[in-house]
C-alpha positions in Angstrom: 53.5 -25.3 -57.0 51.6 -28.7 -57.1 50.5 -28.4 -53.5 49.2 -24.5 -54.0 47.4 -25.3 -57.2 46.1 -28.2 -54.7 45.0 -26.1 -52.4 43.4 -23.5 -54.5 41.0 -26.5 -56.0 40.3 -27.6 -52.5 38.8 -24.0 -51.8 37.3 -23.8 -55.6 35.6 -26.7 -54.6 35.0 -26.1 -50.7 33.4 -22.6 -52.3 31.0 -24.4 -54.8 29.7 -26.7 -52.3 29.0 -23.6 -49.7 27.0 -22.1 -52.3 25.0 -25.1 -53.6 24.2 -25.6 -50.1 23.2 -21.7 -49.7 20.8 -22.2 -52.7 19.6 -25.5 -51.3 18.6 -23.5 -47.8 17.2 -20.8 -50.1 14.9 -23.3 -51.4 13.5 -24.5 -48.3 12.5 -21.3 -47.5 10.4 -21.0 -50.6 7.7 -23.4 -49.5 6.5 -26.5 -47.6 7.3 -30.2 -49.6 4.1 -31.5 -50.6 2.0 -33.5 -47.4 -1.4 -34.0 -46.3 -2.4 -32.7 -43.5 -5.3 -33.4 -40.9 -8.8 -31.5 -41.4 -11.2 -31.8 -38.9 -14.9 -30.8 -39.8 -18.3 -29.9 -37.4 -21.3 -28.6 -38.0 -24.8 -28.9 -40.1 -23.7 -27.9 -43.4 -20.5 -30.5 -43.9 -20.7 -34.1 -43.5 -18.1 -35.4 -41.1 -14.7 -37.2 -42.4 -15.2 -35.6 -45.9 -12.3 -33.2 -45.5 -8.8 -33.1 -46.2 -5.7 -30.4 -46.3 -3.4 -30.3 -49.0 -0.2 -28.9 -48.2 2.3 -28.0 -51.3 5.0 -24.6 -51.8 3.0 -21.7 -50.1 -0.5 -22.9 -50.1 -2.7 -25.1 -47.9 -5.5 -26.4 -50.0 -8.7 -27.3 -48.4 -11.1 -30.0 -50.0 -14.4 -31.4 -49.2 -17.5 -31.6 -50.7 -19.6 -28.4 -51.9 -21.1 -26.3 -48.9 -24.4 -24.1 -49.3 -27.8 -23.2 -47.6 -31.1 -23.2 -49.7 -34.7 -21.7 -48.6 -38.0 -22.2 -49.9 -40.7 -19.7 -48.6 -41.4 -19.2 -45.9 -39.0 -20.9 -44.0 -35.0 -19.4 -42.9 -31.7 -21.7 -43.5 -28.9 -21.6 -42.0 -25.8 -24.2 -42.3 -22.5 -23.9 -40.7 -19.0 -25.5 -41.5 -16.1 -25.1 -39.0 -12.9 -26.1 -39.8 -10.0 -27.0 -37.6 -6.8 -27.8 -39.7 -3.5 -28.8 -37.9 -0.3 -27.4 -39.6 3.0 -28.0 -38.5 5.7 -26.4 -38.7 9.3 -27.7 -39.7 12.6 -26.5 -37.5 14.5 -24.2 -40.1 11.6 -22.3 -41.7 9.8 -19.1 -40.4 6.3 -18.5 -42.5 3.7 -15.7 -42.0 0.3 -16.8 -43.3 -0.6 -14.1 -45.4 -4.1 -14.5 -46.7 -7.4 -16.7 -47.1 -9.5 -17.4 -50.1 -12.8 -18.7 -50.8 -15.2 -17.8 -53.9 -19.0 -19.0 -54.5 -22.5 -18.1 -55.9 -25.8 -16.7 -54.7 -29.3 -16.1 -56.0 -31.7 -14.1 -54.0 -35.4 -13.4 -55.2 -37.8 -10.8 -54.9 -37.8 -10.4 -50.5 -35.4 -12.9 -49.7 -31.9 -12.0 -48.3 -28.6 -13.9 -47.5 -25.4 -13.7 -45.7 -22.0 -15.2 -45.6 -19.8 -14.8 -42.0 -16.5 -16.0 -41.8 -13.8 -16.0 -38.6 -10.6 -17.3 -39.3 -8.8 -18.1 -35.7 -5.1 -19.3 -35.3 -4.6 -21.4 -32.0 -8.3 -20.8 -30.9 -8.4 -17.3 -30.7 -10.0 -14.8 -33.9 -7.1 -13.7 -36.4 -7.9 -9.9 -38.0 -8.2 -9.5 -41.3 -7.6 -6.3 -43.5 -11.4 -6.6 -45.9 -14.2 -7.7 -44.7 -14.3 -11.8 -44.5 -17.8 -11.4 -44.4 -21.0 -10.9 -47.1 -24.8 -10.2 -47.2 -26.6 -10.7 -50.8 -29.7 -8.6 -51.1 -33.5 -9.3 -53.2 -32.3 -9.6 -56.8 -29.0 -10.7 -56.4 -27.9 -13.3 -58.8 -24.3 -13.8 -59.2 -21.0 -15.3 -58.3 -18.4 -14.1 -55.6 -15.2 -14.0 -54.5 -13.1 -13.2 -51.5 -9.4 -12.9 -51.2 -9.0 -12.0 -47.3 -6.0 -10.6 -46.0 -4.6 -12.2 -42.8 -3.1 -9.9 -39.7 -1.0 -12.8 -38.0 2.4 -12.1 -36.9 5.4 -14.6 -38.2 5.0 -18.4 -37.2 9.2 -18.5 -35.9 10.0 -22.2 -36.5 13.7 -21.4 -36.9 15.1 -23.4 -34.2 12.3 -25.9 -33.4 9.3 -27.0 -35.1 6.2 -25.5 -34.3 2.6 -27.3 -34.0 -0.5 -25.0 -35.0 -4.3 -25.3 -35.5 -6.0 -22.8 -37.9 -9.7 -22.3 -38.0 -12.0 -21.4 -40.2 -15.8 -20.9 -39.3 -18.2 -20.4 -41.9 -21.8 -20.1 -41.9 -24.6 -19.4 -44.8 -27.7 -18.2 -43.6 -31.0 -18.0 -47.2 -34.1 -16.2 -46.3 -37.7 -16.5 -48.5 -39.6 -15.4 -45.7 -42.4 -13.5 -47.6 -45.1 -15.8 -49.1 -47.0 -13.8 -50.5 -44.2 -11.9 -52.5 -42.4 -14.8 -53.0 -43.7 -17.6 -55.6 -44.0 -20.7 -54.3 -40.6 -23.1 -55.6 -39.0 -20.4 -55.9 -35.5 -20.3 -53.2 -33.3 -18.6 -51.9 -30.0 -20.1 -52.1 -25.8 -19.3 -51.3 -23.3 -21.6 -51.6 -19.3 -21.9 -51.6 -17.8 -23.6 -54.3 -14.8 -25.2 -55.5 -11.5 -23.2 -56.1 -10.7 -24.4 -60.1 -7.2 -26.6 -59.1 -5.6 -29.5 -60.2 -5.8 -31.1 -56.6 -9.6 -31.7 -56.3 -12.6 -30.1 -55.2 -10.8 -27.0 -53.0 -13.4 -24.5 -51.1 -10.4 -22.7 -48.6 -6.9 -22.0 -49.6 -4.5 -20.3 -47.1 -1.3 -18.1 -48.8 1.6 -18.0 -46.9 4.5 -15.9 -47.0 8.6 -17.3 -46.3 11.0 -15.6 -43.9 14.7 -15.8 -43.7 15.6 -17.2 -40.1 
């Protein structure tokens, strides 16, 4: 009797370790651990070196310093800010990045115009999105904005090996106060992206992803 009551705590306990390690896989799958990752910035309209990718449960956080494009009459701005951001990928998990977000501000005057264009790419080639990444802010415009952009990108499969990616994110604000004469003078056109409110710092991209079962 002593050795079968033995052996039934044995498999009690065998049992409640295979399911504290179940939940401990389960939890993996729920999100990354928190690391930095590398961010690496080019163009007119982000200062090199200012950029850094915050890694933590399902979101990447993006941080650098604000990015916008400002006119005064009669002249056309544009600035650009491409982002290349290297994620990889621990063995064990399988992640589908899921969408993008970015929010800002612009203030358009009487004949003046501006536009927002954004590609998002995933290992150098241009990644579909389900709304339009894109925006153009017309005379008399004066307002924030926001964009939560859905991502089309099939499942990232790290289940057996770990797998090393580079997301991109191009971005480029183009302000118009082309029209002199319609247009006082001081007076600018002007679009910006701004910070995501976080606890992490000043954020201006966050990707979502979502967590497979291998």
């Amino acid at each position: 009797m002593k050795i079968l009551t033995g052996i039934i705590s044995s498999l009690t306990l065998l049992s409640l370790n295979l399911v504290g390690l179940s939940q401990v896989q389960a939890q993996t799958q729920e999100g990354f651990t928190f690391q930095k990752v590398p961010v690496t910035l080019f163009g007119n309209g982000c200062p090199k070196g200012t950029a850094e990718g915050i890694l933590v449960g399902d979101t990447l956080s993006v941080t650098f310093s604000e990015f916008e494009a400002k006119a005064e009459p009669p002249k056309v701005v544009s600035k650009s800010c491409n982002l290349r951001i290297g994620l990889n990928v621990p063995s064990g998990i399988n992640v589908q990045p899921i969408n993008v977000k970015y929010l800002g501000f612009a203030d358009v005057p009487a004949k003046g115009s501006a536009n927002l264009n954004v590609r998002i790419l995933f290992q150098g080639q241009i990644v579909p999105t389900t709304n339009n990444p894109n925006a153009t802010f017309n005379p008399g415009f004066s307002d924030v904005w926001n964009k939560d952009v859905g991502i089309v990108l099939g499942t990232i499969n790290a289940c057996k090996r770990p797998v090393n990616s580079i997301f991109g994110i191009n971005t480029n604000l183009t302000a118009r106060a082309t029209d002199v004469s319609q247009t006082p003078t001081g007076l600018e056109t002007q679009v910006r992206v701004d910070t995501i409110d976080t606890t992490i710092g000043p954020v201006l991209f966050q990707i979502k992803f979502a967590f497979n079962p291998c």
